[in-house]
NUDO-591258 format. One record per residue (C-alpha): residue in one letter; x, y, z; residue number from 1. Coordinates in nm, 3 decimals. Example, Ala and Ser with C-alpha at 12.3 -4.5 7.8 and 13.67 -1.06 7.14 Angstrom:
<atoms>
<atom tiza="A" east="1.230" north="-0.450" up="0.780" sefi="1"/>
<atom tiza="S" east="1.367" north="-0.106" up="0.714" sefi="2"/>
</atoms>
This chain:
<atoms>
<atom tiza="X" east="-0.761" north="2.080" up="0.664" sefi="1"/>
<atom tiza="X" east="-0.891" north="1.802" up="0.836" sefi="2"/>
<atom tiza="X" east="-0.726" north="1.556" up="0.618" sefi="3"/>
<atom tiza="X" east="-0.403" north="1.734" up="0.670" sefi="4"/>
<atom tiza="X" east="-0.440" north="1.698" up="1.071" sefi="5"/>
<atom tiza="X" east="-0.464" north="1.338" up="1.039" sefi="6"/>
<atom tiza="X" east="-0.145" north="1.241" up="0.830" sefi="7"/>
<atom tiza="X" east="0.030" north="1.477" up="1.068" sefi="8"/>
<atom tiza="X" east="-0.156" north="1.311" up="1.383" sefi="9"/>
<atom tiza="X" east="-0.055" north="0.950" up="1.311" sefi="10"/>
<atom tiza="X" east="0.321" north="1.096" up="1.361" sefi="11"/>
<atom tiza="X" east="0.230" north="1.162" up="1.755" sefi="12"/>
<atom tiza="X" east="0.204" north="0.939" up="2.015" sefi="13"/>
<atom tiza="X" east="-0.090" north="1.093" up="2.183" sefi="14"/>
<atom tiza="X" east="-0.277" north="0.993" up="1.854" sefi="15"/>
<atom tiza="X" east="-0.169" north="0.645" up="1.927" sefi="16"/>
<atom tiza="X" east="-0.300" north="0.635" up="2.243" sefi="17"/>
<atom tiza="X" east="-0.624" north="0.800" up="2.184" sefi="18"/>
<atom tiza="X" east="-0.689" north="0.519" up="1.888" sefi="19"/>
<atom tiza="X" east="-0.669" north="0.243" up="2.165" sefi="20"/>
<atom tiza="X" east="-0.946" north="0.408" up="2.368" sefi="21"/>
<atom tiza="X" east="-1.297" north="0.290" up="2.399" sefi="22"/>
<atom tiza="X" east="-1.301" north="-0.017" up="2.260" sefi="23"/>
<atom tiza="X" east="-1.501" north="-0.315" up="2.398" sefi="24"/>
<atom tiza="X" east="-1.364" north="-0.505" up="2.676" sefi="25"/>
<atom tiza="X" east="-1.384" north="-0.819" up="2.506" sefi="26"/>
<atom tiza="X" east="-1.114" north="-0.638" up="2.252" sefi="27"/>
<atom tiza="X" east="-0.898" north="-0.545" up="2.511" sefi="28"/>
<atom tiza="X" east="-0.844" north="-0.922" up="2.652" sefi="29"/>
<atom tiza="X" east="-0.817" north="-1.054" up="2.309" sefi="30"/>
<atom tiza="X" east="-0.539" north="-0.816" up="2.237" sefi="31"/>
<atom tiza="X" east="-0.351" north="-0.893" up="2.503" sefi="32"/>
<atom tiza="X" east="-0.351" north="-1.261" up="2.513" sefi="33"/>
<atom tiza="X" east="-0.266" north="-1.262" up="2.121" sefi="34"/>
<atom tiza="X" east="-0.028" north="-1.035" up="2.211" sefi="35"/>
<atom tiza="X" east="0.142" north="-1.226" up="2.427" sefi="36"/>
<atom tiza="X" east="0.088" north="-1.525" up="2.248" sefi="37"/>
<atom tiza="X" east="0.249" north="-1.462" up="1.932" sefi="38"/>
<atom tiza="X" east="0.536" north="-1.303" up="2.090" sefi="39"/>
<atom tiza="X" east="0.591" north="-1.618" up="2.331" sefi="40"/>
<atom tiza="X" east="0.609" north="-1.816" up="2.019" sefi="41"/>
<atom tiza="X" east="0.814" north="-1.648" up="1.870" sefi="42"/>
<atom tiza="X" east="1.041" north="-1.688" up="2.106" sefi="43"/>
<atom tiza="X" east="1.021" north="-2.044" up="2.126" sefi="44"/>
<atom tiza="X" east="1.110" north="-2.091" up="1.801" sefi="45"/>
<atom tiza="X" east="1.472" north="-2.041" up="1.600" sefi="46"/>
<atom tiza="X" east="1.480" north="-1.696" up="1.592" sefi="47"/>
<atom tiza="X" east="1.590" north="-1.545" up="1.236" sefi="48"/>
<atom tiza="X" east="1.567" north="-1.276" up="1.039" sefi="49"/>
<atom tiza="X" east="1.231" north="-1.411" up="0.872" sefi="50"/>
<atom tiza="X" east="1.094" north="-1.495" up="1.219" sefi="51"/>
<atom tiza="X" east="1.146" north="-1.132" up="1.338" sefi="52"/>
<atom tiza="X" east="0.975" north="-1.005" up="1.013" sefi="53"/>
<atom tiza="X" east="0.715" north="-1.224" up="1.088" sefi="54"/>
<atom tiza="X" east="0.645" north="-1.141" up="1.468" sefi="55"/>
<atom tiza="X" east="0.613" north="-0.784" up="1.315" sefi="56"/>
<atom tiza="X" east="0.368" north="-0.851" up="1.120" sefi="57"/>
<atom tiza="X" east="0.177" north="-1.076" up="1.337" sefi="58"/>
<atom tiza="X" east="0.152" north="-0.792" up="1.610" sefi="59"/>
<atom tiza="X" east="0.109" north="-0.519" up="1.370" sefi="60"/>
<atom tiza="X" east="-0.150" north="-0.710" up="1.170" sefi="61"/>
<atom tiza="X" east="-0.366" north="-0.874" up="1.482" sefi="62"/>
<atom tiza="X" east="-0.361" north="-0.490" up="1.639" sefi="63"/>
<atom tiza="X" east="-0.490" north="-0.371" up="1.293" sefi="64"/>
<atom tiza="X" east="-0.793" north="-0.647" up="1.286" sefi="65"/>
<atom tiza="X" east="-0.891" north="-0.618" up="1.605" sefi="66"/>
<atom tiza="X" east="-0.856" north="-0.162" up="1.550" sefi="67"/>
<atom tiza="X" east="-1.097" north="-0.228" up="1.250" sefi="68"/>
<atom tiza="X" east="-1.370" north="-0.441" up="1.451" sefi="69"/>
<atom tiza="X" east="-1.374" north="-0.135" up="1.669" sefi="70"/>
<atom tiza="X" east="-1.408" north="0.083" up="1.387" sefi="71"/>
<atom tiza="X" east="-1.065" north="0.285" up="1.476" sefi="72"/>
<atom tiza="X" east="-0.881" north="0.459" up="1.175" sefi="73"/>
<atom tiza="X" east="-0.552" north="0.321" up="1.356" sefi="74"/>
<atom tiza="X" east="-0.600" north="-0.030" up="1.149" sefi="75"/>
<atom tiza="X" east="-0.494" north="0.191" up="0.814" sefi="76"/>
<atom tiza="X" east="-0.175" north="0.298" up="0.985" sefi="77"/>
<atom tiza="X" east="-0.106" north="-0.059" up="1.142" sefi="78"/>
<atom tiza="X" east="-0.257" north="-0.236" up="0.819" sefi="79"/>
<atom tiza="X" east="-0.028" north="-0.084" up="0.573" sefi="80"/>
<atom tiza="X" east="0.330" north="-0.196" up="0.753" sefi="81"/>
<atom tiza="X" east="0.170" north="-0.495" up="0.858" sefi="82"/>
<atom tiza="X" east="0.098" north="-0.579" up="0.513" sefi="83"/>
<atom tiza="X" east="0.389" north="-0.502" up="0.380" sefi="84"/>
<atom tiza="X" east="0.605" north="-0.712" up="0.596" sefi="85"/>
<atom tiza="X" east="0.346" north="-1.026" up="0.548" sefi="86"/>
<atom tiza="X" east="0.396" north="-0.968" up="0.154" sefi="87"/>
<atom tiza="X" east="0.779" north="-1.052" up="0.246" sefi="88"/>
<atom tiza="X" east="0.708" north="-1.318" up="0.438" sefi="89"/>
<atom tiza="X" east="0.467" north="-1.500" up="0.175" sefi="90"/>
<atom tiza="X" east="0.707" north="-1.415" up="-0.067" sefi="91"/>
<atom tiza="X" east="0.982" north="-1.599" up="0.147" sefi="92"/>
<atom tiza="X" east="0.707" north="-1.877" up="0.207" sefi="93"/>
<atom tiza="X" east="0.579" north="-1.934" up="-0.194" sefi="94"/>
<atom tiza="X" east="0.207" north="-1.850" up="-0.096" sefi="95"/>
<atom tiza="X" east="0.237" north="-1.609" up="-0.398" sefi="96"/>
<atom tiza="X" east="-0.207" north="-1.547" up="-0.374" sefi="97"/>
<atom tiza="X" east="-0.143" north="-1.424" up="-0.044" sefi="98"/>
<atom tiza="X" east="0.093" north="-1.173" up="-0.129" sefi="99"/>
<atom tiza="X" east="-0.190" north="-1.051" up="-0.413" sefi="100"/>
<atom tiza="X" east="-0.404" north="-1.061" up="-0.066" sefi="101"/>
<atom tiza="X" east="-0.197" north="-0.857" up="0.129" sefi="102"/>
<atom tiza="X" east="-0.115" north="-0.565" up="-0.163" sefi="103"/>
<atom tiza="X" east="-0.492" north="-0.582" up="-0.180" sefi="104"/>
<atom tiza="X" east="-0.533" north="-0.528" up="0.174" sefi="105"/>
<atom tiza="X" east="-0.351" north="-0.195" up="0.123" sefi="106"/>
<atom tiza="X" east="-0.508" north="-0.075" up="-0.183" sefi="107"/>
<atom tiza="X" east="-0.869" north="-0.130" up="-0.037" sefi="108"/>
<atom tiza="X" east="-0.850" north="-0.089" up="0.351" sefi="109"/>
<atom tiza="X" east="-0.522" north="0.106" up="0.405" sefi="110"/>
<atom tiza="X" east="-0.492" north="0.367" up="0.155" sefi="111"/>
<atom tiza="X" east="-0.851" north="0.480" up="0.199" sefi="112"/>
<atom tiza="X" east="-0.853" north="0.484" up="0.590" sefi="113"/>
<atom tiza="X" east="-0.504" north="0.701" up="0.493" sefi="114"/>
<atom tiza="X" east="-0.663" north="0.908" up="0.279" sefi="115"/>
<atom tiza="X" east="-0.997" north="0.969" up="0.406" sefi="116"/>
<atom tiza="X" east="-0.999" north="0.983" up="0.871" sefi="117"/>
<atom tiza="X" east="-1.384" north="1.011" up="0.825" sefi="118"/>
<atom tiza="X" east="-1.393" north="0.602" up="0.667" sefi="119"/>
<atom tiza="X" east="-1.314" north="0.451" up="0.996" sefi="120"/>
<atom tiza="X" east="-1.573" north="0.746" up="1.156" sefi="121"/>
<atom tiza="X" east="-1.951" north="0.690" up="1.248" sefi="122"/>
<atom tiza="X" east="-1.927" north="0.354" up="1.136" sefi="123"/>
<atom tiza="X" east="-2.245" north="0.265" up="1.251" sefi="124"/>
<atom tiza="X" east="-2.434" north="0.544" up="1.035" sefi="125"/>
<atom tiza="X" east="-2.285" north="0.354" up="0.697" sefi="126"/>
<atom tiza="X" east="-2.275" north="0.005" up="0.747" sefi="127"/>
<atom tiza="X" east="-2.559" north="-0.220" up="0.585" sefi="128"/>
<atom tiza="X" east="-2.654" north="-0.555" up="0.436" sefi="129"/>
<atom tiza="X" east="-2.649" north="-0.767" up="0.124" sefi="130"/>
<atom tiza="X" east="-2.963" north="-0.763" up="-0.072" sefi="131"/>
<atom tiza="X" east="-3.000" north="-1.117" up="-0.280" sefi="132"/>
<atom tiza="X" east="-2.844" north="-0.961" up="-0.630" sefi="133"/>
<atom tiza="X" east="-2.589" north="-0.811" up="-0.458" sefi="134"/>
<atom tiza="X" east="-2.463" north="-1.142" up="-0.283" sefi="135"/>
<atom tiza="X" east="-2.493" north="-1.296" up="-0.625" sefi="136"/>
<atom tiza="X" east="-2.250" north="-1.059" up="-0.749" sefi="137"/>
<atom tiza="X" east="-1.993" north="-1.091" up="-0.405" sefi="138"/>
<atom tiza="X" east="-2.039" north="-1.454" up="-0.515" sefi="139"/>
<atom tiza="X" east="-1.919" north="-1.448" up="-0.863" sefi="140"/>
<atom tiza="X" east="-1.665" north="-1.197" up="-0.776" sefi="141"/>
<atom tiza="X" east="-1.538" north="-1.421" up="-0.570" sefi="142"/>
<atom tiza="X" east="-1.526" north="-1.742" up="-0.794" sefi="143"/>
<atom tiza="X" east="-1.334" north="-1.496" up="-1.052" sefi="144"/>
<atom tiza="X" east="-1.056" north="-1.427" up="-0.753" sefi="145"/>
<atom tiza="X" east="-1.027" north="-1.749" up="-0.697" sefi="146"/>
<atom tiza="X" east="-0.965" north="-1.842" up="-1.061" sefi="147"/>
<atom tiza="X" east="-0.753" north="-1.611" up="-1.120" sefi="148"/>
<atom tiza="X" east="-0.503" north="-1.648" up="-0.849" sefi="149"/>
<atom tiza="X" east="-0.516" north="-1.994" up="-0.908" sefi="150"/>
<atom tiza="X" east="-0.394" north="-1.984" up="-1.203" sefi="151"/>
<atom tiza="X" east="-0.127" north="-1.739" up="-1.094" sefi="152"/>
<atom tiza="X" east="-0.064" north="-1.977" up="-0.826" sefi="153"/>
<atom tiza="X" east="0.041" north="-2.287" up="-1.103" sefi="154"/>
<atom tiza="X" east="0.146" north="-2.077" up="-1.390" sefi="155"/>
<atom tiza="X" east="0.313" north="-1.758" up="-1.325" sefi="156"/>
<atom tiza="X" east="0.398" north="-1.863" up="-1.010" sefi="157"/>
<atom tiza="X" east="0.482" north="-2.222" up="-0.895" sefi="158"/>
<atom tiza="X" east="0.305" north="-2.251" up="-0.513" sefi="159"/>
<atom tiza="X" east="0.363" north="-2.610" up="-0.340" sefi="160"/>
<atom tiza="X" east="0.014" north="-2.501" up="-0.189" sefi="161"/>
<atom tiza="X" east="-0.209" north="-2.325" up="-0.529" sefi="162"/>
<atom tiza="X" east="-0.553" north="-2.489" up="-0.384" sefi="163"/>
<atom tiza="X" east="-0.529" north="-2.326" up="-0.021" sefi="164"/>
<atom tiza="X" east="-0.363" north="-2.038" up="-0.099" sefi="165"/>
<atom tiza="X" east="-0.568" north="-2.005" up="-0.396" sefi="166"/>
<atom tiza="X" east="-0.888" north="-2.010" up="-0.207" sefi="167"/>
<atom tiza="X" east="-0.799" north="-1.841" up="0.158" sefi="168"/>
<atom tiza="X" east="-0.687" north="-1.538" up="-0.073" sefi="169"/>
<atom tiza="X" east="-0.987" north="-1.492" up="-0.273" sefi="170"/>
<atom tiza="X" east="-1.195" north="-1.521" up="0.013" sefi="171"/>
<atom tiza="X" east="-0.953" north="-1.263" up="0.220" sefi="172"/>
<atom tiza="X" east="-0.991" north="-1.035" up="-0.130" sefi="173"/>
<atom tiza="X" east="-1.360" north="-1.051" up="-0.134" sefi="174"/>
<atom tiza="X" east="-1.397" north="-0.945" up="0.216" sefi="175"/>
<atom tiza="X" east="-1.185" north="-0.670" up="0.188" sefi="176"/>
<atom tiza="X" east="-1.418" north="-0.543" up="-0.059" sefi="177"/>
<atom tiza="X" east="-1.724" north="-0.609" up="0.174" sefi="178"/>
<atom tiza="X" east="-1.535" north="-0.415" up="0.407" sefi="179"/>
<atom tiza="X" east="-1.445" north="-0.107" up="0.175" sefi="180"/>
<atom tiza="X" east="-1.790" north="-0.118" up="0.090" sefi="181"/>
<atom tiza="X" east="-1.932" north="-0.116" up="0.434" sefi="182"/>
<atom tiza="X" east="-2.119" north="-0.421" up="0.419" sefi="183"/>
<atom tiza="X" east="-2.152" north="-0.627" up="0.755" sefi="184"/>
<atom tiza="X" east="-2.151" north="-0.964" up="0.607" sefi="185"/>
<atom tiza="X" east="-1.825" north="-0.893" up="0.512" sefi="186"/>
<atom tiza="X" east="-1.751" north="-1.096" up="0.879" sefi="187"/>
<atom tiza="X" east="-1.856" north="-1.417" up="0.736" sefi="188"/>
<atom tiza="X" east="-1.609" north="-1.370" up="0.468" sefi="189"/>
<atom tiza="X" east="-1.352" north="-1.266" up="0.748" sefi="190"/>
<atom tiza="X" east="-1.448" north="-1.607" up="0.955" sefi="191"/>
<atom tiza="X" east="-1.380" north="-1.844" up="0.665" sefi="192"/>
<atom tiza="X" east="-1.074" north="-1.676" up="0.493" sefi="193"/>
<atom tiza="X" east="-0.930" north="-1.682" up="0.926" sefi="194"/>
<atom tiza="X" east="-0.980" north="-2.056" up="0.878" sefi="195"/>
<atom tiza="X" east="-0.827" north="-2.149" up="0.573" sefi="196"/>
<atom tiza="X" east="-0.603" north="-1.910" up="0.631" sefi="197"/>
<atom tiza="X" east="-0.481" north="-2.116" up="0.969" sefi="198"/>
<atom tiza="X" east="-0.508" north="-2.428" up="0.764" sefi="199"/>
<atom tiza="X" east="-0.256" north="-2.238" up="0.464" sefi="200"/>
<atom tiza="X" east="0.039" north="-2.135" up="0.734" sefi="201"/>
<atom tiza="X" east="-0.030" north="-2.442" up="0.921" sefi="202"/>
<atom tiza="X" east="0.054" north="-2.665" up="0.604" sefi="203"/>
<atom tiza="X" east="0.328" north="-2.429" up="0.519" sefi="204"/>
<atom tiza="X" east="0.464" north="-2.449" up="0.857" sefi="205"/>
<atom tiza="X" east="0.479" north="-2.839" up="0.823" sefi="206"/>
<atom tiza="X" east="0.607" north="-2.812" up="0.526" sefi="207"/>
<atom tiza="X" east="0.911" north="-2.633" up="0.657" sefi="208"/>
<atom tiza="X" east="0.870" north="-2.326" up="0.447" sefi="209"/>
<atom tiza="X" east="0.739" north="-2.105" up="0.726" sefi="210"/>
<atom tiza="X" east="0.747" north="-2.075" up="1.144" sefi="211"/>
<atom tiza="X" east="0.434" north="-2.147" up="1.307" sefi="212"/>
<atom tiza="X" east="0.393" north="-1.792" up="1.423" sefi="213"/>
<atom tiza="X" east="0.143" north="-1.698" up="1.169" sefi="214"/>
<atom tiza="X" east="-0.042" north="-2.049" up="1.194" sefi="215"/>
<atom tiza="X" east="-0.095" north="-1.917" up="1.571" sefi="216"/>
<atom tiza="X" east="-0.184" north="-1.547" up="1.474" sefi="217"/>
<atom tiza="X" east="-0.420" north="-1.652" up="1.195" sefi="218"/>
<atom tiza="X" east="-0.599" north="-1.817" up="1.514" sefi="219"/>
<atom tiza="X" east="-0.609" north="-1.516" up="1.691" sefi="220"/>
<atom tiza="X" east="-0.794" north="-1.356" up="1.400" sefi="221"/>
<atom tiza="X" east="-1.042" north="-1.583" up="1.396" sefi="222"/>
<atom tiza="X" east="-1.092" north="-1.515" up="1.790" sefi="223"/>
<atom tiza="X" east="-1.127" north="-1.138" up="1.694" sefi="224"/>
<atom tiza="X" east="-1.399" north="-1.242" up="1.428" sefi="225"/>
<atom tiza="X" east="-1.618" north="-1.438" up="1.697" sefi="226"/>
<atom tiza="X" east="-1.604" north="-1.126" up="1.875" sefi="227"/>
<atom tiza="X" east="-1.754" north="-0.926" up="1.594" sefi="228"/>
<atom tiza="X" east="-2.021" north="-1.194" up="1.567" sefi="229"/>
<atom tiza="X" east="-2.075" north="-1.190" up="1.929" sefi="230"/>
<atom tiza="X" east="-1.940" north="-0.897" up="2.114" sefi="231"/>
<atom tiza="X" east="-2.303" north="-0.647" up="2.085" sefi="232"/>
<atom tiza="X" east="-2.038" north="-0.329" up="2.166" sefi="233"/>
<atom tiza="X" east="-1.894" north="-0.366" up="1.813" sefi="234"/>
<atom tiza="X" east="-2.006" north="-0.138" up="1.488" sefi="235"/>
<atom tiza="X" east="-1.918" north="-0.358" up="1.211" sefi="236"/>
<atom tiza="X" east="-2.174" north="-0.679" up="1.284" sefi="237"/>
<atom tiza="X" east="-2.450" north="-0.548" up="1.496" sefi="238"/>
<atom tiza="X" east="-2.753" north="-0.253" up="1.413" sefi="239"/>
<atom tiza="X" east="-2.679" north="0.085" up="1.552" sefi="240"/>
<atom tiza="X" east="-3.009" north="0.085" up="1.783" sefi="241"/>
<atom tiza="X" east="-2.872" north="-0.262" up="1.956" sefi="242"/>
<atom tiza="X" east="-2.530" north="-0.092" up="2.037" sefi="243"/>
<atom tiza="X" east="-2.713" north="0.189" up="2.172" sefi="244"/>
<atom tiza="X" east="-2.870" north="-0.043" up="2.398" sefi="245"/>
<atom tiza="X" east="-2.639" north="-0.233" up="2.493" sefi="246"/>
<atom tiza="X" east="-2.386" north="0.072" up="2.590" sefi="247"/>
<atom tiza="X" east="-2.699" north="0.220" up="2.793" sefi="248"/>
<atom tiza="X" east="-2.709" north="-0.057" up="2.995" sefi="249"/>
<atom tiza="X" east="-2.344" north="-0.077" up="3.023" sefi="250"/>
<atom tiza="X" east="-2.339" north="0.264" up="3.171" sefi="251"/>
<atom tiza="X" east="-2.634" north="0.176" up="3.358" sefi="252"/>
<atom tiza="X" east="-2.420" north="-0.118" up="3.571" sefi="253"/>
<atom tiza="X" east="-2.154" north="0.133" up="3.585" sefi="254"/>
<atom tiza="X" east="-2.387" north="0.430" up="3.751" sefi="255"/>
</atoms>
């Protein structure tokens, strides 16, 4: 039953609005200057088909990362069209690993935030750490990404990039399983694969083979991920008993 009220839910607008309540402040103000920033250069550049597509997904897809730091099932919604407009647009741009990325971004965090309202829920009751063998094991899964879509990347494919998109997208891949998995370290993962990711779409937009709107929107990601490190009002990086703390004193200023 409750399953069935959510898939009908995300068709109404109130449910819309009720996902972009109570999130931390710091969230709010990075929203709207990203917001506003990808849109303004979008604007300011040759507008096309491909550049709409990719404004889309830039707004859909910084909305979603910045839902899922505040532990809101609206990032399945929001991550599932997003994703499937980037995989066009890396598909227009020959970053072939990154369209593996995105289609793993849906099987991992979409689907199961559709499937399941309660994944997003309480997030601060499930989320815990690495233990030493288990970061040996994120580690080697993540060497065997990166093989793999490399070799995608220069023989199934032909990318003019394999190296960078090789390695932002097994790096993206391995912290979307952190992330499935409820592990908070999945933020360092989230930190690096925003930076190579900003250095992939700013070579590609060089290049000529993409607009520089997701070079700028890959920054904004990496804004939202200093706020998970930082912000103490988020789920996903700090302990339960500090956000309690923190959101007591909060209130307390407030009072």
């Amino acid at each position: 039953m409750r399953r069935r009220f959510f898939m009908t839910s995300i068709f109404s607008p109130k449910w819309y609005v009720e996902q972009m309540k109570h999130w931390s402040f710091k969230s709010y103000m990075l929203l709207m200057f990203g917001l506003g920033a990808i849109t303004a250069s979008t604007l300011s550049s040759h507008i096309t088909t491909i550049a709409i597509l990719t404004w889309f997904a830039g707004v859909l897809g910084f909305t979603c990362t910045v839902a899922i730091t505040n532990a809101k099932p609206l990032n399945g919604v929001l991550g599932l069209v997003s994703a499937l407009i980037y995989i066009i647009v890396a598909i227009n741009a020959k970053n072939f690993a990154d369209v593996v990325l995105q289609a793993s971004y849906i099987v991992l965090l979409d689907i199961p935030v559709l499937i399941s309202p309660q994944w997003a829920k309480d997030a601060e009751k499930h989320i815990h750490g690495l233990t030493a063998p288990k970061w040996l094991l994120t580690a080697l899964f993540f060497f065997a990404s990166w093989g793999l879509l490399y070799l995608m990347d220069t023989n199934l494919f032909i990318s003019p990039r394999p190296i960078i998109d090789s390695v932002a997208s097994a790096i993206g891949f391995t912290g979307a399983l952190l992330c499935t998995l409820r592990f908070r370290e999945q933020y360092y993962f989230w930190t690096a694969q925003g930076v190579m990711s900003i250095v992939l779409w700013g070579v590609t937009a060089m290049q000529g083979d993409a607009s520089p709107v997701l070079f700028l929107t890959y920054i904004m990601y990496f804004m939202n991920d200093m706020i998970a490190f930082f912000d103490s009002h988020t789920h996903w990086f700090h302990k339960p008993n500090e956000i309690k703390t923190n959101n007591e004193k909060l209130q307390q200023q407030v009072n």
